[in-house]
N, C-alpha and C positions, 0 to 999 in steps of 0.2 A: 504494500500500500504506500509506504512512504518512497519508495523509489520510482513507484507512478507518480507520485505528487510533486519529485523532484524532475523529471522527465515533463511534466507538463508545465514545470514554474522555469525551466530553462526553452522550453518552447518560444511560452508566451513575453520572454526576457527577445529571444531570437525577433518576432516580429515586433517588439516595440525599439529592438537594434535598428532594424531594417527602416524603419520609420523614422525615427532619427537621421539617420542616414539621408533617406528621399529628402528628408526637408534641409540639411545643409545643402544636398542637388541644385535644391531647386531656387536657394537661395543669388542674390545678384553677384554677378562678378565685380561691381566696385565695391562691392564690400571686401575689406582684404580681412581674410581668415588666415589665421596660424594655427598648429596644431601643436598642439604642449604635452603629449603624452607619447609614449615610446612607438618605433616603426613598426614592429609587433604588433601591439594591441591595434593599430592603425588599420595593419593588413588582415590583423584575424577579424576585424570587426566587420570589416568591407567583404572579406570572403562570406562571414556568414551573412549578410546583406544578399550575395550573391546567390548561395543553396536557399534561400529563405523566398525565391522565384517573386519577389516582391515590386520589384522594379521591372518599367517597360520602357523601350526605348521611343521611338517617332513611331515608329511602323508597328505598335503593337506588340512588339517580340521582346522576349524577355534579355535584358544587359549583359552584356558577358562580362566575364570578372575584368578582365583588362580594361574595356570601356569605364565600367567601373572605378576602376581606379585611376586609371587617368581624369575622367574628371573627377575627383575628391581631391587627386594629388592637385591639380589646377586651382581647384577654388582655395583648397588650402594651403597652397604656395608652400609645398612641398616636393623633396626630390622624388620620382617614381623610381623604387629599385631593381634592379636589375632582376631579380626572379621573384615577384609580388609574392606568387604561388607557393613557393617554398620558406619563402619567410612566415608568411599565417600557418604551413603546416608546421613549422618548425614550434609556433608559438601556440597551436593547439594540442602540443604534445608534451607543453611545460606541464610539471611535478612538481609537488613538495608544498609546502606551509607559504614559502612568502613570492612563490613565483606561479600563480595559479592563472589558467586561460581568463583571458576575458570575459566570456560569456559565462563565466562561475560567478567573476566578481561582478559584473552587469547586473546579473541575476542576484544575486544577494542583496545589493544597494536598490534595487528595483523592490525587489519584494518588503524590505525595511523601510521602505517607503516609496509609494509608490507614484509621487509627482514629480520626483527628483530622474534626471536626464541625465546620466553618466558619462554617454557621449558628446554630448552638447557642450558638457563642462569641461574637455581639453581645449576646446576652440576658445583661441581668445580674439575679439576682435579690435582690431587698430584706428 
């Protein structure tokens, strides 16, 4: 029971990720955004944005990860690195007490309350 509870409270963490996400998207380019929180959580956050089938591009079609992150890297004036892909897996396979995925610590500050934007709050704006 509580491991279904934990599988549905990281779900519903996932599409309020994803959502956050769409809305820095779709946010203006003269806004200059920085991103204050690690390339990791960056890329993990954005991959899971991407399996979360959340996002559509012009033509209805769902964003590929790359597009994706190209523009997120854009709006927030950021370097896009050389293997996105391998950086969010590398950072969904963190272990231990003080290095834990994003979408754990997403999910815990989501659920401890639940108006608070986790994502939102690395973005600083200029």
């Amino acid at each position: 029971m509580k491991e279904d509870q934990t599988k549905e409270m990281k779900q519903q963490a996932k599409h309020l990720l994803a959502d956050e996400v769409a809305t820095m998207l779709m946010r203006s380019d003269a806004q200059a955004l920085h991103w204050q929180g690690t390339r990791a959580d960056l890329m993990e956050a954005l991959y899971l944005t991407y399996t979360s089938c959340r996002l559509l591009d012009d033509q209805g079609l769902y964003m590929s990860f790359s597009s994706i992150v190209q523009q997120a890297c854009r709006k927030l004036n950021y370097r896009i690195p050389r293997n996105p892909r391998e950086v969010a897996a590398r950072a969904m396979r963190r272990k231990g007490f003080k290095a834990r995925p994003f979408l754990d610590r997403y999910a815990m500050l989501v659920n401890r309350n639940p108006s608070c934007k986790p994502f939102e709050d690395q973005i600083q704006e200029e």
